[in-house]
N, C-alpha and C positions, 0 to 999 in steps of 0.2 A: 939805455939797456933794453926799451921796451917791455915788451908782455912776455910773459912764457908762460907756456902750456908744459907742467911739469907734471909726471904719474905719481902718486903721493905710495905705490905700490913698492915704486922699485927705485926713486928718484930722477927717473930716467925725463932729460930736456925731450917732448916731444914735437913743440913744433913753436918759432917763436914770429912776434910781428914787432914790425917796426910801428917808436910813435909818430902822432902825425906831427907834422910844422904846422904852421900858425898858417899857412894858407888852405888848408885842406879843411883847419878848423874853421876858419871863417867862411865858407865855401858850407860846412855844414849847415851852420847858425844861420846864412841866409837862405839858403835853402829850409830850413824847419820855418821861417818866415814867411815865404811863400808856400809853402804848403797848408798852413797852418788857415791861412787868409781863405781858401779856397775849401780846407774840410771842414770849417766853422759852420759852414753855412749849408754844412748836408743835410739829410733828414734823416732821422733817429734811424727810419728802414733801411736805409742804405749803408748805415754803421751796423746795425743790426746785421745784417745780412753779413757783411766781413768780418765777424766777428765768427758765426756760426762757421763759417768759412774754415776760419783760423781753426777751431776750436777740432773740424772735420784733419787741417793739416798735421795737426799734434798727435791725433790718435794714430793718424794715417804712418807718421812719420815717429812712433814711440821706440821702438826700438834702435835705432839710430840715436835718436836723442838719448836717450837712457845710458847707451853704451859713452857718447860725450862726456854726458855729466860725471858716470863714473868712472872714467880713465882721466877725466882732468882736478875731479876733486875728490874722489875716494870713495862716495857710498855706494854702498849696495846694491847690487842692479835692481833687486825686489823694491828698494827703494826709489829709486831714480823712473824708475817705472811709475812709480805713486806718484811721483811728481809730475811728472808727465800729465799723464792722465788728469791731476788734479790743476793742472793750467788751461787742459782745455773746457775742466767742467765752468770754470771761470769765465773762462768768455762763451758760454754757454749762458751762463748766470744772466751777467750783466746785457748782453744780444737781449734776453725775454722780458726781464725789468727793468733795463736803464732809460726806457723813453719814461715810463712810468715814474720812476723815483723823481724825474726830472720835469715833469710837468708846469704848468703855472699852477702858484698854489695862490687864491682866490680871496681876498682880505674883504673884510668891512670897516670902511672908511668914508671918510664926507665926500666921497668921489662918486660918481656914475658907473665908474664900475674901479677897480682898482686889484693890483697882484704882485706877486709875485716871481720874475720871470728866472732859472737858473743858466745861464750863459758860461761858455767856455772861459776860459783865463788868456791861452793864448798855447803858446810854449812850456812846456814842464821836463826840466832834468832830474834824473832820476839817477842816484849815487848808491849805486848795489852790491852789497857782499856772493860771496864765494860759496856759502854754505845750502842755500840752496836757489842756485844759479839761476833756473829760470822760473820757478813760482816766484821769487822775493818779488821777482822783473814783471811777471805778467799780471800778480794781484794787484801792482799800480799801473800797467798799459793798460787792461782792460777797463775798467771805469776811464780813466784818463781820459782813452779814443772814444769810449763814448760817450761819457760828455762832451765831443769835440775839440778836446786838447790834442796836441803831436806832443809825441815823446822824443827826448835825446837821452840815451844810454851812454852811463859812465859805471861800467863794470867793473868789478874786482881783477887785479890787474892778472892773477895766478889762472881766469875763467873766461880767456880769450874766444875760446872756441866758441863755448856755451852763448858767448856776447852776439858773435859775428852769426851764428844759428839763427839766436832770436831775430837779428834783421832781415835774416833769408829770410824765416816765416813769416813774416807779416810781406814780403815781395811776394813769396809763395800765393797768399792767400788773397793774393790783387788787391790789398792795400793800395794807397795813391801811392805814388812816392814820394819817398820823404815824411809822409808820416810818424814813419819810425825810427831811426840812425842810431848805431853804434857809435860810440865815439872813441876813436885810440887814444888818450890823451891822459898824462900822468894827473894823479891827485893834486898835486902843484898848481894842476892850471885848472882846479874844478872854482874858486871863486874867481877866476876870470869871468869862465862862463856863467854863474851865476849873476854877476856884477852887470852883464852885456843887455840893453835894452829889449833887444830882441828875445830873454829870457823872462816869463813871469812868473819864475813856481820852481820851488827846491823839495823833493822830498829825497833821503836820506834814511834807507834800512844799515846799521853797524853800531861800531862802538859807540860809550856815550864822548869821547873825545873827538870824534869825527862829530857827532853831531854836536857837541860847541862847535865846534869852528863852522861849519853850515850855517847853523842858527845867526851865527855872530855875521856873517857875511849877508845874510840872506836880510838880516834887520837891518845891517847898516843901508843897504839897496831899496829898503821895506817894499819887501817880497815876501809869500807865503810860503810856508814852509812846513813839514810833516816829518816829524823824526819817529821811527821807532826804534830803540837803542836797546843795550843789554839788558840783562835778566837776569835774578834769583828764586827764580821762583819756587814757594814754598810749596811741601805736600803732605799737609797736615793727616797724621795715622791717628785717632782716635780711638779709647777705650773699648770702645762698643762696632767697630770696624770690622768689615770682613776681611781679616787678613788675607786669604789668597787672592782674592779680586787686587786688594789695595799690591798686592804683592806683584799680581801680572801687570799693573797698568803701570808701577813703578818701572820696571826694567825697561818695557816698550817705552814710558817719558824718556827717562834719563838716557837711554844708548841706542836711540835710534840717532844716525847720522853720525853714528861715534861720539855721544854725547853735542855735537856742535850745533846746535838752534839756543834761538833767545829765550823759545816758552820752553826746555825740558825743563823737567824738574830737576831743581840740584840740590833744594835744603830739605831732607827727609825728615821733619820733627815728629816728635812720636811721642802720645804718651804713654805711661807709668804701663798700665795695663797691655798695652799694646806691642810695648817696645820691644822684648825680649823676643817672640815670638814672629814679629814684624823683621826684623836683623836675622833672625834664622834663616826664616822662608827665603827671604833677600839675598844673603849670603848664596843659599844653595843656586838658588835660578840664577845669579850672577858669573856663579864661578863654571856655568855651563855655557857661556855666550864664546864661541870659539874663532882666533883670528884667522884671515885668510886673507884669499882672491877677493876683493869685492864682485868681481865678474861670476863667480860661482854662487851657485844656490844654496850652496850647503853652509857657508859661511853665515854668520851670524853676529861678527863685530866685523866692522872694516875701519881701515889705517886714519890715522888722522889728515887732514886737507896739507898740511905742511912739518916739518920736524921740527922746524922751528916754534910755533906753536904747539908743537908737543914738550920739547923741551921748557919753552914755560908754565905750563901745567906741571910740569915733574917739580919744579921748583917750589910753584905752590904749594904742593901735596907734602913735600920735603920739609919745609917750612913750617907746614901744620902739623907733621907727626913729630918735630923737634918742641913745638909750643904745646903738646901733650896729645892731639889725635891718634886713635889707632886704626892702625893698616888692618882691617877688617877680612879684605879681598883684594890682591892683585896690589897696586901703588905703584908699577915700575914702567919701567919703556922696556918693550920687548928686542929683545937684542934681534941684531940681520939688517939688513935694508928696509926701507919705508917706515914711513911715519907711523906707526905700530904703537899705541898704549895700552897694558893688559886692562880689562873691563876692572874699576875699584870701587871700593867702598872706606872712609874714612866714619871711621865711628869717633862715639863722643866729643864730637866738636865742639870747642866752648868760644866766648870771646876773644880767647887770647891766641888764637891761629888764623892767621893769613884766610883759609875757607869756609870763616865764617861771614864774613863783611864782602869778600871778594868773590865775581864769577865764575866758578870754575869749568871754564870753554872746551869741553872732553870728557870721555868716556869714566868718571868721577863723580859717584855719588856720595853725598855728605848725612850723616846723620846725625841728628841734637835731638837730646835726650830731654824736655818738656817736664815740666813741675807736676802739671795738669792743663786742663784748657786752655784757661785764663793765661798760664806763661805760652801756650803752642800760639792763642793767636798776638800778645806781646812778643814772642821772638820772629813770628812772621811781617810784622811790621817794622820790627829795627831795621829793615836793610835801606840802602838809597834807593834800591832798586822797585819797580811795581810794575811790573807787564802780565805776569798770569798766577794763580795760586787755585789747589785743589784740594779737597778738606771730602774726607773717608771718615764716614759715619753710616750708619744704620738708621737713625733719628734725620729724616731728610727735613722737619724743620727747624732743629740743632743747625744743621747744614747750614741754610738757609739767614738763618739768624747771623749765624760765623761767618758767611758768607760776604753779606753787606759792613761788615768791620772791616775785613781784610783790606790795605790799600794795594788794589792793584786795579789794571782794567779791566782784567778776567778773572772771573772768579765760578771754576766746576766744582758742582758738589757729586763725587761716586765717581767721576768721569776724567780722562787725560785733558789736560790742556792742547788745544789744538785750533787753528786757523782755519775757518770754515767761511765763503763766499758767503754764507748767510748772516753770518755776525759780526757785526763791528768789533776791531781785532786793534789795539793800541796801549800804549800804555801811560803811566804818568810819574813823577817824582824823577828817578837821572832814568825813566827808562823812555822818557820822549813825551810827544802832542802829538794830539791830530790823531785819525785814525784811518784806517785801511779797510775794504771790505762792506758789504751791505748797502743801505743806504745811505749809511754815513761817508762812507768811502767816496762814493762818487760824489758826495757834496762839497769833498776838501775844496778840487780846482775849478770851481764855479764861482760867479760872480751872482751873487742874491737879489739882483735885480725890482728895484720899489719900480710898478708902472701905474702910476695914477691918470685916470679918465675923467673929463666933463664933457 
């Protein structure tokens, strides 16, 4: 069947590629081989310097790309602009302190002198969703390249374009070649290539079912591997909260992108004091979010990435108001063409509905009604999931305090959950290892090197 490039506007096929055969594939893999041997041994300035490059191509090249992202997977142009923009602060980031993060770091030992050295890996494939096509891709090339690793791209098969773009730009920006490769190749044959010698490094943005099977392939080969998987994350409204604050940062979490990232917030817990007044506010700014063109500025929800993914969100949401949720705002799929869900809200979620335990991947916000604290931060720990959680208090060492309880990898106190090249960005329990971003990021695909002297 291949790839297709579908508008999630109007369903319309825009443009499709064929996959590759197994010789194109293998043609790739040793070419990432030889390229790999050759930019191992560059110097930080000279990665630096392509990097800035890249970073100059992005800005250069933002409206084009903007316009990509949102004719083949639906958001916003306002949005896809941010994205833009925010891949190339990224390798901006990494260009000024990855020689740095990357130093020898200096031990004492019975040696004459002794260190630590951090050396590339080799090869790193990288297994990428659709949702935000090319930040997901460049917050792991950026550290990746400049630690001295090459990247092979195995993109979301619906975000062809978006795939084949990213390898322009890094051609664009006089990259070596081969550096960087797209790969056309179905999901079917990602633990091939992970399994293939010339491979040393799996990282894996998606489901947590795609990331078992990564994981599973990646250990039996014992290869490293970096999952960042689904998300529920909580956003705890407190007694003492400034409602309209907590109130704007909610709508911008939860529906930006149509609801479709890992960190929005989807579990609105609220307490007693808070609650009624918190669901008002919410209600009103919600049922103002108006669908459209994503290409237009005036629009303020756009369609969802596929129908079919919308359609199992209806089911979810279905599922929950039958097991006692109530339809707050909106609940429906907007009749016409395209992937189209009206912006909702599900109140009173308990246990016994489907969108309490489970993700809900769309423009669907949930909200649990809280005993007090103690039950807000107990129900934000029930979930499998722990990627990010935000907790809206006035009391910032309340914050604080609640803060270090919550199991996730992030944790904002007043402030949206959000991925920022300065912090170490990952999560733990089904929502993955390893992390993305900062200095930890670039530390994933390195080898730690013990160098002892006499």
């Amino acid at each position: 069947m291949g790839y297709l490039s579908t508008n999630p506007v109007n369903g319309e096929v825009t443009q499709r590629f064929d996959l590759w055969d197994e010789d194109q594939l293998e043609n790739a893999l040793a070419c990432a081989k030889t390229a790999s041997q050759a930019w191992q041994i560059t110097h930080f300035d000279d990665r630096a310097s392509l990097l800035y490059k890249l970073a100059t191509q992005l800005r250069d090249d933002k409206e084009r790309l903007a316009q990509t992202i949102t004719e083949e997977m639906g958001k916003l142009i306002v949005e896809s602009r941010a994205e833009v923009e925010k891949c190339a602060s990224v390798c901006d980031y990494y260009a000024e302190h990855g020689a740095t993060f990357l130093a020898d770091e200096m031990l004492q030992s019975d040696a004459s002198r002794s260190f630590v050295a951090y050396q590339p890996l080799g090869v790193v494939l990288a297994v990428m969703p659709w949702n935000f096509p090319l930040w997901q891709v460049m917050r792991f090339a950026a550290p990746a390249l400049m630690a001295g690793n090459v990247g092979l791209l195995k993109h979301a098969s619906n975000v062809p374009q978006c795939a084949l773009a990213l390898e322009q730009l890094f051609d664009d920006a006089d990259f070596p070649v081969n550096v960087f490769q797209t790969l056309l190749i179905p999901a079917s044959q990602v633990a091939e290539v992970i399994a293939d010698e010339r491979v040393h490094a799996v990282t894996l943005t998606g489901s947590t079912p795609a990331g078992q099977k990564v994981a599973s392939c990646a250990g039996q080969n014992i290869k490293k591997s970096v999952l960042e998987l689904g998300g529920s994350d909580p956003f705890i409204v407190l007694d003492d909260a400034n409602i309209e604050v907590a109130v704007e940062n909610a709508v911008k979490s939860r529906y930006l992108n149509a609801g479709q990232s890992c960190i929005a917030a989807k579990r609105f817990i609220v307490t007693p004091g808070a609650a009624d007044a918190f669901v008002t506010l919410f209600k009103t700014a919600v049922e103002k979010l108006s669908a459209g063109d994503p290409l237009s500025e005036d629009t303020t929800l756009a369609p969802m990435a596929r129908t079919d993914l919308r359609d199992e969100l209806h089911e979810q949401v279905s599922d929950s108001i039958a097991a006692g949720a109530i339809a707050a705002v909106g609940c429906m799929p907007i009749e016409g063409v395209g992937a189209y869900y009206e912006a909702s809200i599900l109140d009173h979620v308990t246990p016994s509905c489907r969108a309490y335990t489970e993700e809900l991947f769309g423009p669907v916000a949930i909200v649990i009604r809280a005993k007090n604290t103690e039950d807000a931060i107990s129900i934000a720990n029930e979930s499998e999931f722990g990627l990010g959680a935000s907790v809206w208090t006035q009391n910032t060492e309340l914050g604080e305090q609640i803060a270090r309880r919550i199991d996730s990898g992030a944790v904002f106190v007043n402030g949206m959950v959000k991925s920022d090249p300065r912090l170490p960005f990952g999560g733990i329990k089904q929502s993955g290892y390893g992390r993305e971003l900062a200095q930890h990021g670039i530390r994933e695909f390195v080898n730690a090197k013990t160098i002892w002297l006499r």
